[in-house]
C-alpha positions as CSV (number, residue, x, y, z in Angstrom):
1,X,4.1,2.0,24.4
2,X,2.7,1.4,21.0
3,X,2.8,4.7,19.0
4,X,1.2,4.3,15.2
5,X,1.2,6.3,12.6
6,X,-2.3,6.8,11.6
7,X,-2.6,10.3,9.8
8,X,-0.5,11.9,7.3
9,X,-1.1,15.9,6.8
10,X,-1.5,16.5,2.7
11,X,-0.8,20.3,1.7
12,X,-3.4,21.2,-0.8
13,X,-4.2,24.5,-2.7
14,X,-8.2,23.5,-4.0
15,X,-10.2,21.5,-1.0
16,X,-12.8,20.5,-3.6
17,X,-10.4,19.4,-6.6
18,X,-8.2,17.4,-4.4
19,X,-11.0,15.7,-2.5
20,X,-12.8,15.0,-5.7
21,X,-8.8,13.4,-6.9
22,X,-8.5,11.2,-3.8
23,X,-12.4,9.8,-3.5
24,X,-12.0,9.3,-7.5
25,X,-9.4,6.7,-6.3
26,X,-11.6,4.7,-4.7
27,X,-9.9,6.1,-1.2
28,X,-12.9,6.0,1.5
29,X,-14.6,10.0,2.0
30,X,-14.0,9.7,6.4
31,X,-14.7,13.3,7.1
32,X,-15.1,16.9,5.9
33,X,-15.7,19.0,8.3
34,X,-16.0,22.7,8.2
35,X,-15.0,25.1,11.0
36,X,-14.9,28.6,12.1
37,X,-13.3,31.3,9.8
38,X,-12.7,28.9,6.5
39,X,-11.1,25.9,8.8
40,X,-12.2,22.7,7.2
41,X,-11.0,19.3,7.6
42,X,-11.3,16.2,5.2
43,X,-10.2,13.1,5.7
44,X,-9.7,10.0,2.9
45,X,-8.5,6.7,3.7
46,X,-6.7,4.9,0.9
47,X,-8.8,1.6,0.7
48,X,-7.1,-1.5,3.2
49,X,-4.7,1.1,4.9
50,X,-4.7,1.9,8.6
51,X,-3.3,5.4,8.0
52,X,-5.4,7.9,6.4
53,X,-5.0,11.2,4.8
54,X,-5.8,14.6,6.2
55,X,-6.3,17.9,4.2
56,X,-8.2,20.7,4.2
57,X,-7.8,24.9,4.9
58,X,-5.6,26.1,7.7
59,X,-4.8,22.9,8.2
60,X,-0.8,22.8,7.8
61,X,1.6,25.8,6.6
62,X,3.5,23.5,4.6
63,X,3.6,25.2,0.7
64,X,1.2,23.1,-1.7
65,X,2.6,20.0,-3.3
66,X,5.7,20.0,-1.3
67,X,4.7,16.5,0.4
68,X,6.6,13.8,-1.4
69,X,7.4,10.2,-1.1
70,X,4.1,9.0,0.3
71,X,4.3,5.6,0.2
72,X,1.6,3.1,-0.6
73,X,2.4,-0.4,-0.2
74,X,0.3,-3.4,-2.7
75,X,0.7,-6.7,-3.6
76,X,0.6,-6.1,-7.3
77,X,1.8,-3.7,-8.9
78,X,1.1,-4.0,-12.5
79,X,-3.0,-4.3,-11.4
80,X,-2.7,-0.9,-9.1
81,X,-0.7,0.8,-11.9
82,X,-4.2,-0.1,-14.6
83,X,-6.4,1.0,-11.6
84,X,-4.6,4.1,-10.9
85,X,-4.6,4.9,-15.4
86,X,-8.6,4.0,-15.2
87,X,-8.8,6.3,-12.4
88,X,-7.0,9.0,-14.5
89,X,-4.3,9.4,-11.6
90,X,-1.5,9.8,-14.7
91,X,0.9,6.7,-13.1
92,X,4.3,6.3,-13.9
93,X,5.4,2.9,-15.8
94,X,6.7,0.7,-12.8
95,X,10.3,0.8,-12.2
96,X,12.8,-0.4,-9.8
97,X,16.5,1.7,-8.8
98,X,19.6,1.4,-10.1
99,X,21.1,0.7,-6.6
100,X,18.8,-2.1,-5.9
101,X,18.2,-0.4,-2.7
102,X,14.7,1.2,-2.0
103,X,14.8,4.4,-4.8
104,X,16.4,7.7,-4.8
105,X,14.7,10.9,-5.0
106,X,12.9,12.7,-7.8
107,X,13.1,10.0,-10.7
108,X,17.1,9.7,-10.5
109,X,18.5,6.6,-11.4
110,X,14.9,4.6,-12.2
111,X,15.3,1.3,-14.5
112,X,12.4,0.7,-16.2
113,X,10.5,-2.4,-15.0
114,X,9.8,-4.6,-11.6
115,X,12.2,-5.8,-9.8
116,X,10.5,-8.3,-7.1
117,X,9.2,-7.6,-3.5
118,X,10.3,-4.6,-2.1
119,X,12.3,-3.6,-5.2
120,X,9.0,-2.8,-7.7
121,X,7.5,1.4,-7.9
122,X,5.4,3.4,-9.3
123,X,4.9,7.4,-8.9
124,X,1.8,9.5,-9.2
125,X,0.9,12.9,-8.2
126,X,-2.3,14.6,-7.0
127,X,-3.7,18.0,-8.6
128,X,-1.2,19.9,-6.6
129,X,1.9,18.2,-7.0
130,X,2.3,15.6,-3.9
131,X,4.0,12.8,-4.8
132,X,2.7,9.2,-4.0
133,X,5.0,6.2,-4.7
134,X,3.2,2.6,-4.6
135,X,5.9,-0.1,-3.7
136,X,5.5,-3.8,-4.1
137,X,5.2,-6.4,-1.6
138,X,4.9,-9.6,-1.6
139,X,6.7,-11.5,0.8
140,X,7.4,-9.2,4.4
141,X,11.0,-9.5,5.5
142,X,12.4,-11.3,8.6
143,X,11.2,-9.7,12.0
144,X,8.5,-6.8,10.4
145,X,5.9,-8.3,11.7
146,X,5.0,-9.9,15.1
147,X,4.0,-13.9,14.0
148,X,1.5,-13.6,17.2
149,X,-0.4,-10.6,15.4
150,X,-1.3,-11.8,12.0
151,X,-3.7,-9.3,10.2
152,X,-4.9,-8.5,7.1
153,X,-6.5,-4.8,6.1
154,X,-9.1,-5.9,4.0
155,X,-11.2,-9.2,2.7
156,X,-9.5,-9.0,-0.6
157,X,-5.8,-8.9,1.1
158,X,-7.2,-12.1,3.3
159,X,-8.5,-14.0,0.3
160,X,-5.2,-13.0,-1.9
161,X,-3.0,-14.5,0.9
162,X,-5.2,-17.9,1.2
163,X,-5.0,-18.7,-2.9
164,X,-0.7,-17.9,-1.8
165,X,-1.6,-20.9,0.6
166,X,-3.7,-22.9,-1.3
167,X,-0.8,-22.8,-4.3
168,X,2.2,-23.6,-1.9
169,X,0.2,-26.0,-0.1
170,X,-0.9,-27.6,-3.6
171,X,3.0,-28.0,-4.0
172,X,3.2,-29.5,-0.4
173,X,0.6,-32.1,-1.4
174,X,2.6,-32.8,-4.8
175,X,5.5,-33.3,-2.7
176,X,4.5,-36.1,-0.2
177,X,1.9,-37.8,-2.7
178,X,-0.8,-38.1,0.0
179,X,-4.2,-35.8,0.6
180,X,-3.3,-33.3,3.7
181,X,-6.4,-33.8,6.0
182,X,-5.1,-31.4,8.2
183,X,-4.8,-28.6,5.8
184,X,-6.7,-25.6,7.8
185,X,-3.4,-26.2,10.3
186,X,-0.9,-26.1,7.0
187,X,-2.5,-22.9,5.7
188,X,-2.7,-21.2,9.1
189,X,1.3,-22.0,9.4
190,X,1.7,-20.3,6.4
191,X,-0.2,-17.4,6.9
192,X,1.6,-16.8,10.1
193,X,5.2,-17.3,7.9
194,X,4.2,-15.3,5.1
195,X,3.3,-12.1,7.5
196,X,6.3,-12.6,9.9
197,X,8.7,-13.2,7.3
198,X,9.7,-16.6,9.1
199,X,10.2,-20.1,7.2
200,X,7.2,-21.8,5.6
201,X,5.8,-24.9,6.1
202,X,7.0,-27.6,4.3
């Protein structure tokens, strides 16, 4: 049985200061919805992301600010860290960890600068303290993906992976000296490779 993770609770103190944070973002307003007693629900969806973001009163005892290491994954870094400063989120220079291995907590151990796909961060917080981390990547490991599901989350994650194509399959051209006539096959390989984490066309 599939089971996907498609809301993550966010403990906030202000309703109004931390919706007006997340929507300044550029994160899609889904729902605010008011209840008996002071309840009220609001829900934000962090643009291309399948998993949105729930907060609100009475919503979760967790203490305010105490959710940390919310990841955000994006295909480049340096551009989300410039949105994020336009936005006024306050992001941290992008690091990678000393260990080479995903990052410890807090900000032990961080080296400035990227460090390729997987390996590149940034942190930000919200009003209250939460603490979001956006990690680079590029190219999806061996086996994360299903090749017979290929999907992409938004038209500007579809048109970023077709100029990767077009580039490698410029390269491919280069290589055998000849005009590729069936190219829409060659880019739909690599589309499927690039997702699945499998070999490329040649």
């Amino acid at each position: 049985m599939d089971m996907k993770l498609e809301v993550v609770v966010v403990p906030v103190t202000d309703v109004d200061r931390a919706k007006d944070f997340y929507t300044t973002l550029g994160w899609r307003l889904d729902a605010d919805v008011a209840g008996d007693a002071g309840f009220r629900v609001v829900q934000v969806t962090p643009p291309g992301s399948p998993a949105s973001v729930i907060f609100g009163s009475s919503v979760t005892d967790q203490a305010p600010g105490s959710a940390q290491g919310l990841h955000l994954v994006v295909d480049d870094i340096k551009s989300a860290h410039d949105e994020l400063a336009q936005h006024g989120a306050g992001p941290s220079d992008v690091f990678h960890d000393a260990g080479g291995v995903f990052h410890h907590a807090g900000t032990e151990a961080r080296v400035a600068g990227p460090d390729g796909s997987y390996g590149s961060f940034l942190s930000f917080s919200d009003p209250d303290g939460n603490g979001w981390l956006l990690q680079e990547v590029t190219t999806r490991l061996p086996g994360r993906l299903d090749p017979a599901a290929t999907t992409f989350s938004s038209a500007d994650d579809l048109a970023a992976a077709l100029r990767r194509a077009a580039a490698a399959h410029g390269e491919h051209e280069a290589r055998t000296g000849v005009e590729d006539p069936e190219w829409p096959d060659w880019y739909a390989r690599y589309l499927v490779s690039e997702q699945a984490g499998t070999e490329p066309p040649s």
